[in-house]
C-alpha positions as CSV (number, residue, x, y, z in Angstrom):
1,X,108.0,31.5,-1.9
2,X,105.1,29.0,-2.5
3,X,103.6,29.8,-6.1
4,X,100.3,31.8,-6.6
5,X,99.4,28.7,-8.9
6,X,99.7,26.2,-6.1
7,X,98.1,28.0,-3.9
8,X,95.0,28.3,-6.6
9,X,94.9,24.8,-7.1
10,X,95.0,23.6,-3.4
11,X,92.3,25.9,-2.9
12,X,89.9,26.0,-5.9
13,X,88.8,22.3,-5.1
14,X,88.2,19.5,-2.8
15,X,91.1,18.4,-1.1
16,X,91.7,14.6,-0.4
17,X,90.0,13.2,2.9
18,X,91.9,12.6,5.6
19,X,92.5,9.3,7.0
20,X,91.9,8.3,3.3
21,X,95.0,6.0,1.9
22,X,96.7,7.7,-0.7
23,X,95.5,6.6,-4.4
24,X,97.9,6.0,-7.3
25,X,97.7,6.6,-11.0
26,X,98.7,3.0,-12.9
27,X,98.6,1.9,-16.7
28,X,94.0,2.4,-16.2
29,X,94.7,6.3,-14.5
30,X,93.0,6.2,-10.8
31,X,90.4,3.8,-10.6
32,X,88.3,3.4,-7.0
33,X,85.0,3.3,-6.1
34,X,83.4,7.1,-7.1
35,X,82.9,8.2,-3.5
36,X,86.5,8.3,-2.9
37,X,87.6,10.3,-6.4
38,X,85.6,13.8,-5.8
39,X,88.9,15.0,-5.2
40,X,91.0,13.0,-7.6
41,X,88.8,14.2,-10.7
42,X,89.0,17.8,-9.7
43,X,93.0,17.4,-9.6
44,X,93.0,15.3,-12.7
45,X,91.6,18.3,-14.9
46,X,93.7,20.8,-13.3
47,X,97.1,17.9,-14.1
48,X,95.6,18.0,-17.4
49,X,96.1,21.6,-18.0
50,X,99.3,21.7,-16.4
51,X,100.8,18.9,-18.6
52,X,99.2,20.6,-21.7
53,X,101.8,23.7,-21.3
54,X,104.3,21.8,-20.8
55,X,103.8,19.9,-23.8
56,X,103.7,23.6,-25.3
57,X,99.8,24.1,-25.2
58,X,99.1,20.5,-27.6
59,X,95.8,19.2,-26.4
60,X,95.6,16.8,-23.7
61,X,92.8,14.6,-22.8
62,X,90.8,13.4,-19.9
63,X,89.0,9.8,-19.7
64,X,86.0,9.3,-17.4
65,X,86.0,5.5,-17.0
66,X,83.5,3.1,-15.9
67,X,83.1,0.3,-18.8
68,X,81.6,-2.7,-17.7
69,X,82.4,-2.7,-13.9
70,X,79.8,-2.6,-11.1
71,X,78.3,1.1,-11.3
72,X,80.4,2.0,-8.2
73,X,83.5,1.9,-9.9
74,X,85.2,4.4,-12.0
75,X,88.6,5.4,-13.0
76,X,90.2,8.7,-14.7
77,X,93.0,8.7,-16.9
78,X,95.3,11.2,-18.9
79,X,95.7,11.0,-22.8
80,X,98.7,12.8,-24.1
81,X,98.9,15.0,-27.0
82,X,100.4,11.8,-29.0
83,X,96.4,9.7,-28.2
84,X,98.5,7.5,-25.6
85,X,98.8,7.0,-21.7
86,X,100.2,9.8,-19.7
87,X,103.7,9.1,-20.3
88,X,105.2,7.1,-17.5
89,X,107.9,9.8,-16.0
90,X,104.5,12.3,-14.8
91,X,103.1,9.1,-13.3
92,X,104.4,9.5,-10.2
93,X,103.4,13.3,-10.5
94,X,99.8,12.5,-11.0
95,X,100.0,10.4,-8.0
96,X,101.6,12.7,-5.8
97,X,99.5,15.6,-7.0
98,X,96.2,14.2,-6.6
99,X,97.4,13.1,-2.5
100,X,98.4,16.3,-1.9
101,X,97.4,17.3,1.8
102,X,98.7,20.7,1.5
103,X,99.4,23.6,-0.7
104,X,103.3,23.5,0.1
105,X,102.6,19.9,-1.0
106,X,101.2,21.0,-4.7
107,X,103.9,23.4,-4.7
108,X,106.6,21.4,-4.9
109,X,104.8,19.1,-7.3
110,X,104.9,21.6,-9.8
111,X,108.3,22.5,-9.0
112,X,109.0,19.2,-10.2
113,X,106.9,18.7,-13.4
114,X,108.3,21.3,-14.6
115,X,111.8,21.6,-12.9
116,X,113.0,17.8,-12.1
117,X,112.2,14.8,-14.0
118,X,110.1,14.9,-17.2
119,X,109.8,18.5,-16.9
120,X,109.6,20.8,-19.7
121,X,111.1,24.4,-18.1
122,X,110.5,26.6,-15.7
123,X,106.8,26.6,-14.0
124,X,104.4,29.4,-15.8
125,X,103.3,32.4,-14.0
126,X,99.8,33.4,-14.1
């Protein structure tokens, strides 16, 4: 059965446009012009959270980019508990997550953050 959390996520936010080609997170986070990240920022807080218990409730950050590129451009990255990157294994989790077209689709995201690769236990309930 699809989790209650998925099914909050997929819900409590935009969802990515479709049509849209999928964006992935890199060594900058998701960068692309701000139009297309409405949804990407929303998911990006919610990752945050997510890889906050699994890193048993240390804080995580989030990073609003836009330095010295044309206004239009902006970016989002994760800061682990340790002040660097988003460890490289919950790369690919970011970029999956933040493409997901469907709550199934979070679903087994989660399922695998905290399950599968890089994960840190079973998936917290409510």
């Amino acid at each position: 059965a699809m989790s209650d959390l998925a099914q909050a996520i997929y819900g409590g936010g935009p969802v990515p446009e479709e049509g849209k080609p999928p964006i992935a997170y890199g060594t900058a986070g998701f960068r692309a012009k701000a139009e297309t990240l409405r949804c990407v920022m929303y998911r990006v807080g919610c990752l945050a959270a997510l890889r906050s218990l699994q890193q048993q409730n240390k804080a995580v950050g989030v990073v609003v980019t836009a330095s010295h590129n044309p206004e239009q451009d902006n970016g989002v990255k994760i800061v682990d508990p340790s002040g660097g990157m988003l460890e490289a294994s919950w790369e690919g989790h970011a970029t999956g997550f933040a493409n997901a077209r469907s709550p199934s689709e979070v679903d087994a995201i989660l399922q695998s953050m905290f399950e599968g690769g890089g994960g840190g236990g079973p998936l917290p309930q409510k």
